[in-house]
C-alpha positions in Angstrom: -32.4 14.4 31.2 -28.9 13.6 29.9 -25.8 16.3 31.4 -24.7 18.2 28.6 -20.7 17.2 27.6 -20.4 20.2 25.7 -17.4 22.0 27.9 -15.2 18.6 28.0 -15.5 18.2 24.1 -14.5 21.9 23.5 -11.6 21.1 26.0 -10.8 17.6 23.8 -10.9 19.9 20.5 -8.8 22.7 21.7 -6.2 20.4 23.2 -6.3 19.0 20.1 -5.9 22.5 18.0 -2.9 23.3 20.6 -1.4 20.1 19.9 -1.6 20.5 16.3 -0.7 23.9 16.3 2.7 23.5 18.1 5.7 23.3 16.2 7.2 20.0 15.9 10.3 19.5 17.9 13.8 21.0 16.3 14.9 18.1 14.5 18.4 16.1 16.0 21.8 16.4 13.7 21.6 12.5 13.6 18.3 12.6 11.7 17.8 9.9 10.0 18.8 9.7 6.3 15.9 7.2 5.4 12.9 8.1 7.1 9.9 5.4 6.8 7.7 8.2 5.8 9.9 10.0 3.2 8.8 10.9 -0.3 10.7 7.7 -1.9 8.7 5.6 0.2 5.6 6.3 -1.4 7.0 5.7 -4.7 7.9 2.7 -3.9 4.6 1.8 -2.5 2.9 2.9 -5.5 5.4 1.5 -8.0 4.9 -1.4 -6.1 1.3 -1.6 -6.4 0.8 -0.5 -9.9 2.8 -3.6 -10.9 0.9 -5.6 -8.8 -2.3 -4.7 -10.7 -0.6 -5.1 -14.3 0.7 -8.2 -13.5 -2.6 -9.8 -11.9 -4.2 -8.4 -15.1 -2.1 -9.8 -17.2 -1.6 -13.0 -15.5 -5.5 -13.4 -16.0 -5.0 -14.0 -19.7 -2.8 -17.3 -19.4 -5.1 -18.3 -16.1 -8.6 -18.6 -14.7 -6.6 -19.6 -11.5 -7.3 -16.1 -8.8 -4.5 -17.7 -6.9 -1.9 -17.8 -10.1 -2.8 -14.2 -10.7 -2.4 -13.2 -7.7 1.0 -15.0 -8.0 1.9 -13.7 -11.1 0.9 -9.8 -9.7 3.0 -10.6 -6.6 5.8 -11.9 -8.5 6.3 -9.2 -10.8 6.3 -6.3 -8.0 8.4 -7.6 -6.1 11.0 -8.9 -8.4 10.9 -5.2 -9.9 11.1 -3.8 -6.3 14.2 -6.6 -6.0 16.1 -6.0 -8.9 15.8 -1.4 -7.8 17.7 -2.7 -4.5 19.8 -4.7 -6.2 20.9 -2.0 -8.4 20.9 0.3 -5.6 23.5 -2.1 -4.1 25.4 -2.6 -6.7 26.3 1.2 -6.3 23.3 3.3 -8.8 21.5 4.2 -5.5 20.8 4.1 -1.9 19.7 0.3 -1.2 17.6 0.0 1.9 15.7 -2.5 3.4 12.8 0.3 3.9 12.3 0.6 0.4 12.1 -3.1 -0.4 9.5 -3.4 2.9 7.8 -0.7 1.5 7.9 -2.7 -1.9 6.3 -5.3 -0.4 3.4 -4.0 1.2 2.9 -1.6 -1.8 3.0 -5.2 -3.7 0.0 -6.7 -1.1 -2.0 -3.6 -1.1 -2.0 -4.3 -5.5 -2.9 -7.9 -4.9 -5.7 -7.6 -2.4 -6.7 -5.3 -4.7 -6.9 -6.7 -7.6 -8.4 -9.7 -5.9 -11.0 -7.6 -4.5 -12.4 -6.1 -8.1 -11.9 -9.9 -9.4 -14.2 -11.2 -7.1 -16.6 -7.8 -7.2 -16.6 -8.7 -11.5 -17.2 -12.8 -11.0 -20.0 -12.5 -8.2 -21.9 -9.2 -9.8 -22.0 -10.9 -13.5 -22.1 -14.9 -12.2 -25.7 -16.4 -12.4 -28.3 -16.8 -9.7 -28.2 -20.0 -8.3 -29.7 -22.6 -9.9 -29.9 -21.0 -13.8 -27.9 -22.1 -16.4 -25.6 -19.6 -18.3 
């Protein structure tokens, strides 16, 4: 007969409770003024990503090529994410080189996406092997 774990998994759970609970720590007067997690971040990530998709998708109207669309979906996020920094820097904004990292995975995230449903489309409609279309 197996021992019962019950009284170390309570013990895990309400460490973990107490943990959670706590307050978080009272925050330094140097806090940093771009934090990786901040709300702009995930603008950028999903900016990022959304013009990832839309270029892929339109990219696959001049192409048949998955690597040109993914491409043409990479090109356009990031050279939107670019030319925000670049304005930023030119004194509209806040440049940073977290937003522009955050560009570019937001920017991969939308091209392995759209890569993903591209290949889900051509494999789920293509023809069993061996039949003509």
């Amino acid at each position: 007969m197996r021992p019962r774990r019950l009284p170390l998994t309570a013990l895990v759970l309400l460490a973990a409770l107490a943990l959670s609970a706590a307050s978080p720590p009272a925050r330094a007067e140097t806090a940093d003024a771009d934090p990786w997690w901040g709300r702009d971040k995930l603008l950028h990530f999903s900016a990022s990503a959304s013009l990832a998709v839309v270029g892929y998708a339109g990219t696959s109207m001049g192409t048949e090529s998955r690597a040109g669309r993914a491409a043409g979906g990479a090109a356009l996020a990031i050279g939107a994410g670019a030319a925000k920094e670049l304005w930023d820097l030119d004194g509209h904004g806040d440049a940073s080189w977290r937003d522009l990292t955050w560009d570019l995975i937001g920017a991969t995230t939308g091209v392995l996406l759209s890569l993903a449903v591209d290949w889900s489309i051509h494999r789920w409609f293509q023809p069993p092997a061996g039949r003509a279309r």
